[in-house]
Each structure stands twice: as C-alpha cells, then as structure tokens.
Rosetta silent file (secondary structure, phi, psi, omega in degrees, C-alpha in Angstrom):
SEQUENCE: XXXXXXXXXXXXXXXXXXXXXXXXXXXXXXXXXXXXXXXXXXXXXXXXXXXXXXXXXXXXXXXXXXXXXXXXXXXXXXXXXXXXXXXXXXXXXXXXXXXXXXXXXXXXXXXXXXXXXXXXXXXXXXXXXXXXXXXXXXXXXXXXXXXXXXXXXXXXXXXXXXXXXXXXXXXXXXXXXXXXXXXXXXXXXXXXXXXXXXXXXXXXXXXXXXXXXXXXXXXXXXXXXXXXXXXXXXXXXXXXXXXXXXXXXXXXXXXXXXXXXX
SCORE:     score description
SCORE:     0.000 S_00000001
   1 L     0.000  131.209  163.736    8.018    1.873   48.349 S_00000001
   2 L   -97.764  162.129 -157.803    5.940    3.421   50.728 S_00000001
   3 L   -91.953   62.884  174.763    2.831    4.581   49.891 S_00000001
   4 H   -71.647   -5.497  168.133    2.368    8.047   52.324 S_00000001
   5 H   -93.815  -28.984  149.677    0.418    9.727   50.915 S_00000001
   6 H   -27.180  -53.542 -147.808   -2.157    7.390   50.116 S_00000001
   7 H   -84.742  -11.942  168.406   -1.920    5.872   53.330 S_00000001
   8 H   -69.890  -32.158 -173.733   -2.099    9.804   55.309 S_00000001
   9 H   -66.777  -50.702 -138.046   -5.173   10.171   52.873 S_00000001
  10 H  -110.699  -61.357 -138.135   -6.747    6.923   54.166 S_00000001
  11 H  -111.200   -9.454  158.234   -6.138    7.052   57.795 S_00000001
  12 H   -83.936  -40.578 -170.067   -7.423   11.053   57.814 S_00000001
  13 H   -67.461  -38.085  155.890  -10.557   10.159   56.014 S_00000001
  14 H   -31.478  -58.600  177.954  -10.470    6.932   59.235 S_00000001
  15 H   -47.633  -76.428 -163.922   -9.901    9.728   61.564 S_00000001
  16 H   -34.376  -58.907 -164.579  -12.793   12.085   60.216 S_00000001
  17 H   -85.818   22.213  167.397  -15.491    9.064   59.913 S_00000001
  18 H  -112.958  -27.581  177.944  -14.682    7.524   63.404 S_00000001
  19 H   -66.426  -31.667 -170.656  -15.220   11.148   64.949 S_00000001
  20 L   -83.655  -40.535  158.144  -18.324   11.053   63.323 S_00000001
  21 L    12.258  -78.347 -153.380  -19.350    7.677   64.179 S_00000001
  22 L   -66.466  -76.254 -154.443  -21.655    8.180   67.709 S_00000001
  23 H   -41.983  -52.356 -167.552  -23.563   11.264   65.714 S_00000001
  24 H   -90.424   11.862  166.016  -24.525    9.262   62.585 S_00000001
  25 H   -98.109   11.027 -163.112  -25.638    6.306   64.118 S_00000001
  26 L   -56.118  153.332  176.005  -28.374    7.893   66.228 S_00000001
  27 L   -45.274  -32.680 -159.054  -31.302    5.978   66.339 S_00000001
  28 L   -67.791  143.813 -156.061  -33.007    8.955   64.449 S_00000001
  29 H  -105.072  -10.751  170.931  -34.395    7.829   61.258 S_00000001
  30 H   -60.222  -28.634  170.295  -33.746   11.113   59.479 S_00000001
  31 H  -102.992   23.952 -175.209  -29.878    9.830   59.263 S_00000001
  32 H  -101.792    6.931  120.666  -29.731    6.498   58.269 S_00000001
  33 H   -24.862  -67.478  168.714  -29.218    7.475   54.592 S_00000001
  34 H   -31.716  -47.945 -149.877  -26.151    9.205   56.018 S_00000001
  35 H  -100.277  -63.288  162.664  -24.993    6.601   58.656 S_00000001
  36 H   -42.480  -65.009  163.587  -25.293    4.244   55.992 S_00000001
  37 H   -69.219  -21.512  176.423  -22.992    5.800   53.518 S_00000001
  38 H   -75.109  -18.404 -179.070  -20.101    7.192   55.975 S_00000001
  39 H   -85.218  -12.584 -178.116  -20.399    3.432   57.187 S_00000001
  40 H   -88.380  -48.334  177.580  -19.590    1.759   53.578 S_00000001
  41 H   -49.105  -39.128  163.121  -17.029    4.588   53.352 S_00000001
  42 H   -67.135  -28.256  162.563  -15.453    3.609   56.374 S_00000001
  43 H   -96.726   -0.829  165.390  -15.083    0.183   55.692 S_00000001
  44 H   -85.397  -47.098 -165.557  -13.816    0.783   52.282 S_00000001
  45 H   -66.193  -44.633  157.068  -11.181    2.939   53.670 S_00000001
  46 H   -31.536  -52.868 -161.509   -9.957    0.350   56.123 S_00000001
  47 H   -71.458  -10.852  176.547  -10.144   -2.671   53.755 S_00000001
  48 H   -69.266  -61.269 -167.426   -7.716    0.120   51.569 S_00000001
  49 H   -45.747  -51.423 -160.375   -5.340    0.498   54.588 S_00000001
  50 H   -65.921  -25.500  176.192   -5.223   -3.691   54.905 S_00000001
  51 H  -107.318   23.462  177.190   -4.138   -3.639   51.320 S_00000001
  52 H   -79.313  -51.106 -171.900   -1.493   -0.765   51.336 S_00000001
  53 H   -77.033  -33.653 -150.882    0.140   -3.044   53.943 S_00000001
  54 L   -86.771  141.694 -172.172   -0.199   -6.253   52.691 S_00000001
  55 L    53.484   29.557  178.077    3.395   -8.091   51.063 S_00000001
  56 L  -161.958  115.577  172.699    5.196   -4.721   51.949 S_00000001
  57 H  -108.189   34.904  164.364    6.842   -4.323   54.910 S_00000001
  58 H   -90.414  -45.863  171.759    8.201   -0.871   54.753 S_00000001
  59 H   -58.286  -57.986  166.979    4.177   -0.069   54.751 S_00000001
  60 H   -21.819  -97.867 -177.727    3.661   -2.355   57.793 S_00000001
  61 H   -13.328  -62.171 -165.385    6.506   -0.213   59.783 S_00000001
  62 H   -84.922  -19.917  135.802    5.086    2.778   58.622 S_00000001
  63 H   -62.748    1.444  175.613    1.585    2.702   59.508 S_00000001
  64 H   -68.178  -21.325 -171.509    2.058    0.908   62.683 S_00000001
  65 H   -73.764    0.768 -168.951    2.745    4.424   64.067 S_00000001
  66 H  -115.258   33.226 -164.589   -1.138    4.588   63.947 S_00000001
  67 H   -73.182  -68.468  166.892   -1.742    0.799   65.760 S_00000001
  68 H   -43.063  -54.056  164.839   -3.371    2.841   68.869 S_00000001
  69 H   -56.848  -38.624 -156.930   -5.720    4.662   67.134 S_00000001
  70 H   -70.531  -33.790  173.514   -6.774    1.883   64.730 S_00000001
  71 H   -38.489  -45.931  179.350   -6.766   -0.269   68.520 S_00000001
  72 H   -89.154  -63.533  171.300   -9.284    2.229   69.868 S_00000001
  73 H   -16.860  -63.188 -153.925  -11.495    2.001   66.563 S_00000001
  74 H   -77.428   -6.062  132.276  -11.812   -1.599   67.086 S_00000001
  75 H   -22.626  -97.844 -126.345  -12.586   -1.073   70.803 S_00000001
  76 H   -93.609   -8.758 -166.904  -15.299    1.258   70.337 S_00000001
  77 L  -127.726  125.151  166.450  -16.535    0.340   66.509 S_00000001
  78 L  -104.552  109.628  163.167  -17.457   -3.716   66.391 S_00000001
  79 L  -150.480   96.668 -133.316  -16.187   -4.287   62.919 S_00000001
  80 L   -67.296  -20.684 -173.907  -14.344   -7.073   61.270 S_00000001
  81 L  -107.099   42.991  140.509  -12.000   -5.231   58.825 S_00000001
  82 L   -84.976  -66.608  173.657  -11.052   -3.108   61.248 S_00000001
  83 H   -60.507  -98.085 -164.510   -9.145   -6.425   63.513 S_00000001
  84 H    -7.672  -53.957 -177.502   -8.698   -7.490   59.700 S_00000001
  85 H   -86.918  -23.961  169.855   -6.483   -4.544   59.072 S_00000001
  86 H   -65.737  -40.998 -158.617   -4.672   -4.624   62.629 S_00000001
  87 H   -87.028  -19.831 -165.843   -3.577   -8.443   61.826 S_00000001
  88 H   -80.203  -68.597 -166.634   -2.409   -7.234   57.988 S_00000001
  89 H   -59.741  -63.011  176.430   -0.247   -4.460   59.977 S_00000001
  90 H   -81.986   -6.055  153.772    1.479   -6.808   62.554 S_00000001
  91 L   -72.386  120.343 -149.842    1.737   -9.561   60.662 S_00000001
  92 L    66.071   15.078  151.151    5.563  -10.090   60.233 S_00000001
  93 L  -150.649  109.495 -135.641    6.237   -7.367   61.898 S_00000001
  94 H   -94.584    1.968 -177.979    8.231   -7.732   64.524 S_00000001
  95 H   -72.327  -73.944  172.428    9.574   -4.235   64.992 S_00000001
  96 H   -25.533  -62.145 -178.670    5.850   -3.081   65.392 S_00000001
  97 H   -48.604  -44.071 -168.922    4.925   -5.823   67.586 S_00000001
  98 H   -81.898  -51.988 -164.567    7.983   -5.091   70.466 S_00000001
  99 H   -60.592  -18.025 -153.142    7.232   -1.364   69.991 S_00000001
 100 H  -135.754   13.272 -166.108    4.076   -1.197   70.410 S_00000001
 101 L  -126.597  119.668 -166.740    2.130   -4.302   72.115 S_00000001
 102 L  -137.846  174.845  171.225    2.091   -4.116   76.225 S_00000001
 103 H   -20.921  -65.431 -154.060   -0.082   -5.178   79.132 S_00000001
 104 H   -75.933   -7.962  170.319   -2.822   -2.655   78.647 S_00000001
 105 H   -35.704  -77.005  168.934   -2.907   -3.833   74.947 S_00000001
 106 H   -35.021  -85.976  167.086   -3.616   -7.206   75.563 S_00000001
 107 H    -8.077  -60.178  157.574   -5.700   -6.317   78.288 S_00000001
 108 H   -81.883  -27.916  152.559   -7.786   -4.154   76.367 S_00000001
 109 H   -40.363  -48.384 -177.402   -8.378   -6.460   73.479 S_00000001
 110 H   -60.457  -42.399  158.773   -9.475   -9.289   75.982 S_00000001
 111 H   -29.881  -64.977 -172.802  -11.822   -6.714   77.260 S_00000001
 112 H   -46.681  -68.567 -155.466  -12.904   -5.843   73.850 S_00000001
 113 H   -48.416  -21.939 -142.972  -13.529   -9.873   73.054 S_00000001
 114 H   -77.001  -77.882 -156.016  -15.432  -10.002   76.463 S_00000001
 115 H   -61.524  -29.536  163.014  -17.855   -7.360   75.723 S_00000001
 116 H   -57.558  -37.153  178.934  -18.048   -8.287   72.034 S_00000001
 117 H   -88.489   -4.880  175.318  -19.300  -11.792   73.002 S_00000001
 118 H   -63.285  -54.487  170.287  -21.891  -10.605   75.545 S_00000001
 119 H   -78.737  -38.306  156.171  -23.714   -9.512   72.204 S_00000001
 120 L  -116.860 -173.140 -168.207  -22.801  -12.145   69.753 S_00000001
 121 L   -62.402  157.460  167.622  -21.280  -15.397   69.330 S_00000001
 122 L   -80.804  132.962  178.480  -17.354  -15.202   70.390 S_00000001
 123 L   -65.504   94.537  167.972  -15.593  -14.111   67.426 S_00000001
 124 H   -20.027  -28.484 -176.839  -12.232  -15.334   65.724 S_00000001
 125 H   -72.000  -28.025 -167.753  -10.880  -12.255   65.068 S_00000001
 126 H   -76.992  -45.935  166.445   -9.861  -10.940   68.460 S_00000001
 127 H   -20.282  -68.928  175.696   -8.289  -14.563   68.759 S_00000001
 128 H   -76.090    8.883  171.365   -6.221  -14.216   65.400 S_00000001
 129 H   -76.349  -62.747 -179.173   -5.005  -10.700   66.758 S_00000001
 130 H   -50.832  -43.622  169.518   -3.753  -12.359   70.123 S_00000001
 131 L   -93.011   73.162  138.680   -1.677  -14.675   68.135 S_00000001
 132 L  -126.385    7.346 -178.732   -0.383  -12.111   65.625 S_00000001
 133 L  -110.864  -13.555  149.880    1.022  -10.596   68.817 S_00000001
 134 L   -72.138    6.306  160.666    2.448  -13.920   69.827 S_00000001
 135 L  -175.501  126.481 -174.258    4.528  -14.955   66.615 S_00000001
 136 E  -143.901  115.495 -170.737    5.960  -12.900   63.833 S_00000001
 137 L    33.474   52.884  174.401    7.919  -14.077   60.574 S_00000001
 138 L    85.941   13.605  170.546    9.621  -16.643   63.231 S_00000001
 139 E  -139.218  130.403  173.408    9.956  -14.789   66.380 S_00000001
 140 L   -73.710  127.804  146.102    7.986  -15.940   69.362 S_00000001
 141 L  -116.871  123.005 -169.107    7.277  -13.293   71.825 S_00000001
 142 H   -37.796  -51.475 -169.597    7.560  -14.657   75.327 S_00000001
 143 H   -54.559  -54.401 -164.487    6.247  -11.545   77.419 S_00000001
 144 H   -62.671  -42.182 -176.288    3.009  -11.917   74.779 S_00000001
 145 H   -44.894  -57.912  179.532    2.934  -15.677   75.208 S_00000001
 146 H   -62.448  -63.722  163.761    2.531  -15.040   78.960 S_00000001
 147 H   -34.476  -69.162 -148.689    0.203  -11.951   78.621 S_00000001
 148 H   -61.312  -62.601 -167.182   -2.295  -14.019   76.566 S_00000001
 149 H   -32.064  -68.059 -169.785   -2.020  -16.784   79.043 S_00000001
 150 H   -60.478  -55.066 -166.797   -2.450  -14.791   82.096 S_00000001
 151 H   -90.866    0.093  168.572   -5.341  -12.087   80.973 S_00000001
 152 H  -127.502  -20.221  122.118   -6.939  -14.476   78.669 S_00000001
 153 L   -34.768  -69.150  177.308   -6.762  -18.318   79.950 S_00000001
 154 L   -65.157  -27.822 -172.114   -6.568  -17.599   83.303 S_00000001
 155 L   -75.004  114.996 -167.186   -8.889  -15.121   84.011 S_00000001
 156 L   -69.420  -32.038 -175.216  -11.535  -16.584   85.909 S_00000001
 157 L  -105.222   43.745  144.954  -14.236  -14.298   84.855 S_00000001
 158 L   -78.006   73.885  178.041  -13.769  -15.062   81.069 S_00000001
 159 L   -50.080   13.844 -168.234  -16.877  -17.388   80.677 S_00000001
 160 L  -117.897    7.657 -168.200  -15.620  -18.015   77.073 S_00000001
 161 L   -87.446  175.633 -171.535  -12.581  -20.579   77.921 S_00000001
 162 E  -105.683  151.216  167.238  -13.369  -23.939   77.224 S_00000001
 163 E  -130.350  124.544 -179.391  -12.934  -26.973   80.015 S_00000001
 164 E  -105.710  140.750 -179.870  -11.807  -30.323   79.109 S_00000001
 165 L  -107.491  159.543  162.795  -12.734  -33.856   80.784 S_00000001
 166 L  -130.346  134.269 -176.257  -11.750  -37.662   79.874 S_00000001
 167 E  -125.765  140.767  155.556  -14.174  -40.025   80.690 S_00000001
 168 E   -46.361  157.151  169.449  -14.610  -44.204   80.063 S_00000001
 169 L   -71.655  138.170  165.105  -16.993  -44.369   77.050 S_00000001
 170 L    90.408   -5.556 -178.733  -20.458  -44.897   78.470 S_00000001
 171 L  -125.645 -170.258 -176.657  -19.433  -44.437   81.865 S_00000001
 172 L  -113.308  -11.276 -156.626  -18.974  -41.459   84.735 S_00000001
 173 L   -75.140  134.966  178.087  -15.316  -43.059   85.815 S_00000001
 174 L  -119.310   18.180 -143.683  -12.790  -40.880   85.459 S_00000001
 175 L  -107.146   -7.040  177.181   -9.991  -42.263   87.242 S_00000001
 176 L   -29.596 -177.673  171.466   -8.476  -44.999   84.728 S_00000001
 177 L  -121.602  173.611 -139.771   -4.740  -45.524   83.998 S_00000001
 178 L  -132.232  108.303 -164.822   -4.264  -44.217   80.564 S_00000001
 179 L   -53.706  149.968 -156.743   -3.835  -47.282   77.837 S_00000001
 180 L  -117.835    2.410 -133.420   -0.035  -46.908   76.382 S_00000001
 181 L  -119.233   72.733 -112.114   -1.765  -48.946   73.311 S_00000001
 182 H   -80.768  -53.573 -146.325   -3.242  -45.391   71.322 S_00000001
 183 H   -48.315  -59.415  161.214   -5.860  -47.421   69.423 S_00000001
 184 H    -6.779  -72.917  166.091   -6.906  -49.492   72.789 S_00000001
 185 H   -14.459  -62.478 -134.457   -7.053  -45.516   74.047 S_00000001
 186 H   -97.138  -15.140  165.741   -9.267  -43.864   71.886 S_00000001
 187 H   -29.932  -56.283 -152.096  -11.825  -47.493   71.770 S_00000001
 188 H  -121.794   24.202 -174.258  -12.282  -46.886   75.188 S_00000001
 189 E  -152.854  145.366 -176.776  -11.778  -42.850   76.680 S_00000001
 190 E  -148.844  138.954 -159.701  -13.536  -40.219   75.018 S_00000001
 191 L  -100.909  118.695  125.105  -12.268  -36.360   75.828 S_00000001
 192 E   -80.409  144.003 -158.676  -15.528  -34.271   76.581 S_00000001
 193 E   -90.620  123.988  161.152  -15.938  -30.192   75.752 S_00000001
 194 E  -105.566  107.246  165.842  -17.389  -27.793   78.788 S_00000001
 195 E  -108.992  119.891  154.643  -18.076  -24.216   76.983 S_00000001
 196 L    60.516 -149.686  172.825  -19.502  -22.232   79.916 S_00000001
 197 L   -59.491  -23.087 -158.676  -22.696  -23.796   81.801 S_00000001
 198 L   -67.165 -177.897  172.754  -23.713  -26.079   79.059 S_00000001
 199 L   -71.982  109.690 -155.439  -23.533  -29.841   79.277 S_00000001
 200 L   -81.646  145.109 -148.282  -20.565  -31.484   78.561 S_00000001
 201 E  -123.880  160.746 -175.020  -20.181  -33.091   74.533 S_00000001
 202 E   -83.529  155.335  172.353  -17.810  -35.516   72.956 S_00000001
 203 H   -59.130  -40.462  152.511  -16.229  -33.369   70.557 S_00000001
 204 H   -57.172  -40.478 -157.380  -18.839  -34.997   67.799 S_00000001
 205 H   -91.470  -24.833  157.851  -21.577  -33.897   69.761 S_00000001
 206 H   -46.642  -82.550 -148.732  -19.602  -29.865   69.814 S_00000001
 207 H   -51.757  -50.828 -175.471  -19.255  -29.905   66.095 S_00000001
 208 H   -91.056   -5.822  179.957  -23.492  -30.850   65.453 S_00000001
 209 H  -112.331  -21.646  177.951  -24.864  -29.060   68.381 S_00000001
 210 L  -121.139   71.299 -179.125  -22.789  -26.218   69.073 S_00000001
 211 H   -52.906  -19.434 -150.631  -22.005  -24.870   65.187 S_00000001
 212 H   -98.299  -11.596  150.126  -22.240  -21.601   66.033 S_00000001
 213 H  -120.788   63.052  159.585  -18.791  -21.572   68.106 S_00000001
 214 L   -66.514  -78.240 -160.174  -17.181  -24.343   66.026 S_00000001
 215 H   -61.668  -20.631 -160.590  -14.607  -22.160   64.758 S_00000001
 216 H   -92.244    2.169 -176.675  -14.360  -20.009   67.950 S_00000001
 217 H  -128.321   12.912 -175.523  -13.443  -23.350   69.833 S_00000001
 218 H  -105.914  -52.673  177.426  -10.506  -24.270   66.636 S_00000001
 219 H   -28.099  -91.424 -177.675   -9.400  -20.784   67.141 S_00000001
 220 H   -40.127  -25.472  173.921   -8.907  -21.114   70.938 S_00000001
 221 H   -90.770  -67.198  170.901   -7.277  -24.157   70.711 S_00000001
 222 H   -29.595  -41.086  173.153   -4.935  -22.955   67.991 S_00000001
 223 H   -80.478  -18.604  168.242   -3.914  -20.143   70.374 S_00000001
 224 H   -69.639  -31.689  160.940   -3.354  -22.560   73.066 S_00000001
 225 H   -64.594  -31.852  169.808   -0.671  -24.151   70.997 S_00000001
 226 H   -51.467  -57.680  179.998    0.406  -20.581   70.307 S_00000001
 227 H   -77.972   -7.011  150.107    1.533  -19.590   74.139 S_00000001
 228 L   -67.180  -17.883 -164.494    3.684  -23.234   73.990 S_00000001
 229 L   -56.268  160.290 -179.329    5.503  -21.975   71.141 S_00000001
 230 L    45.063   46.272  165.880    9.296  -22.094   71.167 S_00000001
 231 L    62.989   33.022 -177.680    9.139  -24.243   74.146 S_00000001
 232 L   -61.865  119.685  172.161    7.810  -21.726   76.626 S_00000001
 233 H   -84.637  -44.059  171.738    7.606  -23.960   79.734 S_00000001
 234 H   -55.782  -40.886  175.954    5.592  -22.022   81.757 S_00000001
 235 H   -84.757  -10.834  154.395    2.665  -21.950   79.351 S_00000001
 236 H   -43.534  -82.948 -141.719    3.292  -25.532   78.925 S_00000001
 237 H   -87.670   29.011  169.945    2.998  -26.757   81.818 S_00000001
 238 H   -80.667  -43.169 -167.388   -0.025  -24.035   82.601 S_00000001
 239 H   -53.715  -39.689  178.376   -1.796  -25.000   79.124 S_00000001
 240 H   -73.369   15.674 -179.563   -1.371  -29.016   80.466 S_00000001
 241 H   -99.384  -23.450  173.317   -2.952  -28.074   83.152 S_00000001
 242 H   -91.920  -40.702 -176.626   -6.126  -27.254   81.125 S_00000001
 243 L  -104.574  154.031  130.378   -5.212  -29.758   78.135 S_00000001
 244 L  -100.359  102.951  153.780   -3.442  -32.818   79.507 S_00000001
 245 H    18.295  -80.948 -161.851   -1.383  -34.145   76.935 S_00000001
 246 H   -43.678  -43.207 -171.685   -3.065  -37.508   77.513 S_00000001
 247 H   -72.433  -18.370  150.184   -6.176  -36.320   76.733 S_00000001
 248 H     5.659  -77.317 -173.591   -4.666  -35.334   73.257 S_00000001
 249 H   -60.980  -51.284  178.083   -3.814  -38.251   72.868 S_00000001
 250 H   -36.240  -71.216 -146.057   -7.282  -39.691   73.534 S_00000001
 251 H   -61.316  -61.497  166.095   -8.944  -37.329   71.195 S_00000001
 252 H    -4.026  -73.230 -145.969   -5.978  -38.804   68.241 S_00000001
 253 H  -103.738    1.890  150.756   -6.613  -42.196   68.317 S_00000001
 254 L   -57.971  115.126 -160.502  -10.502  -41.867   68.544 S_00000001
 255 L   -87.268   12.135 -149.823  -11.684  -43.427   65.393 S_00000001
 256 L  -122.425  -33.332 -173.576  -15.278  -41.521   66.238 S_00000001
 257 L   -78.697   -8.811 -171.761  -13.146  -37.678   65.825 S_00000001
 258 L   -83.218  -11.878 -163.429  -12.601  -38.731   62.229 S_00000001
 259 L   -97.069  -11.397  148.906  -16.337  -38.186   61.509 S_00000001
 260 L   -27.874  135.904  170.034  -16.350  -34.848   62.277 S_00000001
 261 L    75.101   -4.999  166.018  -16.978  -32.188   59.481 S_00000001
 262 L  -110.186    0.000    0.000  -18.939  -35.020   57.577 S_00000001
C-alpha cells in the first residue's frame, strides 16, 4: 500500500528544511540552537523517507517522482542519509532508474563525489549510488554501465581513480611473461596500488598505511566489476585496460593478500 500521505508529509517538511538550510547554518552563533535542531529534524525526516520505501515497491515508484529534488539535496547538503535514501528509492527499481537517470545525472553525482572528496576522504556512498544506477533486481543498464565508465573512470581529471602495476617481487622489472602455474605467479609478481601522487603499495602495504580509503578503494573496485556486468564488452575491454586480468590473477594466488584484514 502506498503510504501518500505520510510520504507528502515527509518530503514537504524535506522541502521546508532544505529551503532553510543556507539561513540556519550561518556562522552566527545566535543560531546554532536552531541550525542544530532543523538539522536532526532533517535527518530524521529522510531516514523516515528511506524506510517508507524500503521492501515496498509501489513506495519506490511513487516517490521516485521526487529523485531530482532529493538529487539536488545531496548536491548541495553533504549528508549520508540523504545518498542513503536515494539508493533505498532505486534499489530494484527499474522503472525509476530508465525514467529518470541520464547523462547530466551521472555527471552531476561524479561532480558531487569530486567536490565532496576535496574536503574529506572519498566516500562510499556516491560509489553505491553509481551502481544502484547500474543494476536493478537483475537488469543491467548498459547506457549507465557506459556513463559510469566514461564520466567516472575515464575522466582524466578525477584524481580519485586508482592505477594498477605488476612488478617481480623485490625488483623494478616489469616486463616478465606471466607464469601459467597460479601459485609459481603469485611467489613471484606482486600487483602494486597508485591512489593519486602517493607511492605505489602492495595491496598489504594499502590496507596498513592507507586505512582511511580502504573501503573507498573495495568500493571502486566493486564498481569496476559493475560496468562488466552482463558481458558489456566495451567496459571490458576498457576496465582491462586499467585491471589486466593477469594482474587478477597475480593478486589470487598471492599467499601474502591472505593476510590482509588481520
């Protein structure tokens, strides 16, 4: 059943306290009593919307008509259960998803992600958005597959992709023939991680020195498997172009990747 009037109740008081937003955060010290409660209020009403929708997809459908607004909230408001309640709304639903997810979507979300990580660490959430716009209750969509690829992989001035290397262990060569024998492999090639300027780390050496985008590099990889789905060939063989198979393979049969997370 859907719930409208709740969810018109909910997404006016969202209207009202996003208008209000700029005014009650001033800097001025006379309103941060104020600022402070329209901001708990605001994130109560949201985490309401994510569970009006959630296991009911007649809600999904019907709040979806509000995907742009809640789209510009999470633009202009850095908040998590706001991209919480956008993935609750398009998850599994693929009606939503065709109707209502285009270029400048994408486009503005990577944007969002950009400008969000200039101040913090980059964040999972924008991440788990792009793939809720890239697979829904079993349908891939190609055109999204391809967006994410192009405006978020590709875009040379996204300083947040990741670059991968294979190197002998212990050595600079990188030019080997690739062992067919996986253990043999992972003994003697080791896959190192480039995030951005830094130095590049064995994938052990990620996980203890750079915790603070652990999950933000599981993420990213998880969406890279996401624009192969259903056999997309083009973002194969773009994603192997970034990933090589082989080096996959490497990271697999390293007996050194099992020590990770302990």
């Amino acid at each position: 059943m859907v719930e409208t009037g709740l969810t018109e109740l909910t997404i006016s008081i969202i209207y009202f306290m996003a208008l209000h937003e700029k005014y009650i955060s001033s800097e001025n010290t006379e309103y941060r009593g104020e600022r402070n409660k329209l901001n708990n209020i605001f994130e109560d009403a949201y985490r309401l919307l994510e569970k009006i929708v959630i296991n009911c997809e007649e809600n999904r459908i019907y709040i979806s008509r509000w995907v742009e607004l809640i789209m510009d909230h999470s633009y202009k408001i850095s908040k998590s259960c706001i991209q919480a309640c956008l993935v609750g709304i398009l998850q599994d639903n693929s009606i939503s998803i065709a109707e209502t997810i285009n270029d400048e979507k994408i486009q503005d979300l990577v944007y969002m992600f950009k400008d969000d990580a200039k101040r913090n660490s980059p964040h999972t959430k924008f991440l788990k958005l792009l793939s809720a716009f890239i697979k829904c209750a079993g349908t891939v969509f190609r055109e999204n597959q391809e967006r994410v690829l192009r405006m978020f992989f590709q875009d040379e001035s996204n300083e947040y992709r990741f670059k991968f290397k294979c190197n002998y262990k212990n050595t600079n060569e990188d030019t080997a023939e690739y062992n067919s024998e996986l253990t043999k492999l992972g003994n003697s090639r080791e896959v190192q991680i480039i995030y951005g300027k830094r130095d590049p780390l064995t994938l052990n050496e990620f996980f203890k020195n750079e915790k603070e985008v652990w999950n933000y590099f599981l993420e990213y990889v998880n969406l890279m498997a996401d624009v192969c789905m259903d056999t997309n060939t083009v973002s194969i063989e773009a994603v192997n172009s970034m990933l090589p198979l082989q080096f996959v393979l490497v990271i697999l049969s390293d007996p050194n990747v099992a020590l990770v997370h302990q």
